[in-house]
N, C-alpha and C positions, 0 to 999 in steps of 0.2 A: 504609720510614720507620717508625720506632717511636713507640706514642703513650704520652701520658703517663698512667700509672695514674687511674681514675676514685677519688673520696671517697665512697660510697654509703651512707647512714643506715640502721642497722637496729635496732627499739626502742632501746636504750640503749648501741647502739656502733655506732662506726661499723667497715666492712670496706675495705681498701686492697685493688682489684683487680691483684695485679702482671700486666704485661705476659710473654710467654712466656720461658722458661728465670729469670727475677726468683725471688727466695726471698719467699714469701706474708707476711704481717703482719697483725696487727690494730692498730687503732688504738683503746683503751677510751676511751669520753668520751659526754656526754651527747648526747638525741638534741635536734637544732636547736629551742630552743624551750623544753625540759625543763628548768625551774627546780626541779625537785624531789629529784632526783638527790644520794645524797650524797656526801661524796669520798671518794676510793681512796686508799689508801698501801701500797705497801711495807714491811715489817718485816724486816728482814734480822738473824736472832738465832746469835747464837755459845753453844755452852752447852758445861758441864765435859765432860770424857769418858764415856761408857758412860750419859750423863744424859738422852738426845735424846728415850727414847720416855717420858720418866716427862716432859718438857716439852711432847712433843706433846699429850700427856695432856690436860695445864693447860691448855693453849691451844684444847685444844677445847670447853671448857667458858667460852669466852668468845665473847659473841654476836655483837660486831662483826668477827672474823673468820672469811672465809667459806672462805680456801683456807691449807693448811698441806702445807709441802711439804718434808720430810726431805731434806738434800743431801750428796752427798759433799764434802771439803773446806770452806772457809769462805764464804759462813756453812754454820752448821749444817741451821738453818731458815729456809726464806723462808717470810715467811706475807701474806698479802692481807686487808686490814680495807679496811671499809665504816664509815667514821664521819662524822656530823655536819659536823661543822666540825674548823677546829686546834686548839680547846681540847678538844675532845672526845680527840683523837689525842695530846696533851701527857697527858692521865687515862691514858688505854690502854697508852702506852706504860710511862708514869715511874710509877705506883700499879699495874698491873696485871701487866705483861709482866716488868718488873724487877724485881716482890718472886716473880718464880714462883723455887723452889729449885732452883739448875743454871744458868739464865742467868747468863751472866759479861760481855754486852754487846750492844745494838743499834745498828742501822745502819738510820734510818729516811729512807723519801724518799716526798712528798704527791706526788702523782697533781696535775696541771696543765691547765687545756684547752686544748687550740690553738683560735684564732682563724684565721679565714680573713682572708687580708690583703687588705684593698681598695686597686686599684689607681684608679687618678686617669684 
């Protein structure tokens, strides 16, 4: 009989134990309790040709994001911000990311938290 994966908190994420032959995951999200945390987005950036590393560049001189991640095919960059709230991520993305020279478009998606469903 197979059981079902445990949800286990560890400082600021939690970890999905899979069950044997399962493919591993993590789950990012605060830890129970942590009001302090700020949100995650995705940045998903397309940029001209031959332009990637002069946008890595830029991008790394920007303090809300903390991971930047060259890709083959599209997008070009995935990169990982740590900002405030949405109006902070509306700044980063629309004043920041899109006046860098070479980006030609974002594909941005805000980090969520699951709630545990209570049952009756």
């Amino acid at each position: 009989m197979k059981t079902k994966p445990e949800l286990t908190a560890q400082n600021d994420f939690a970890i999905k134990q899979p069950t044997s032959g399962a493919i591993p995951y993590t789950i990012h999200g605060p830890a129970p309790g942590d009001q302090g945390m700020s949100d995650r987005a995705y940045v998903l950036i397309n940029v001209l040709p031959g332009q990637t590393a002069s946008v890595v560049k830029a991008l790394e001189e920007i303090k809300e994001i903390k991971t930047i991640d060259p890709c083959w095919g599209k997008p070009d960059i995935i990169a990982i911000a740590d900002i405030a709230d949405q109006d902070a991520l509306t700044q980063l993305v629309l004043s920041r990311i899109h006046r860098i020279e070479g980006v030609t478009q974002t594909d941005t998606h805000l980090v969520y938290r699951l709630k545990e469903a209570r049952t009756k």
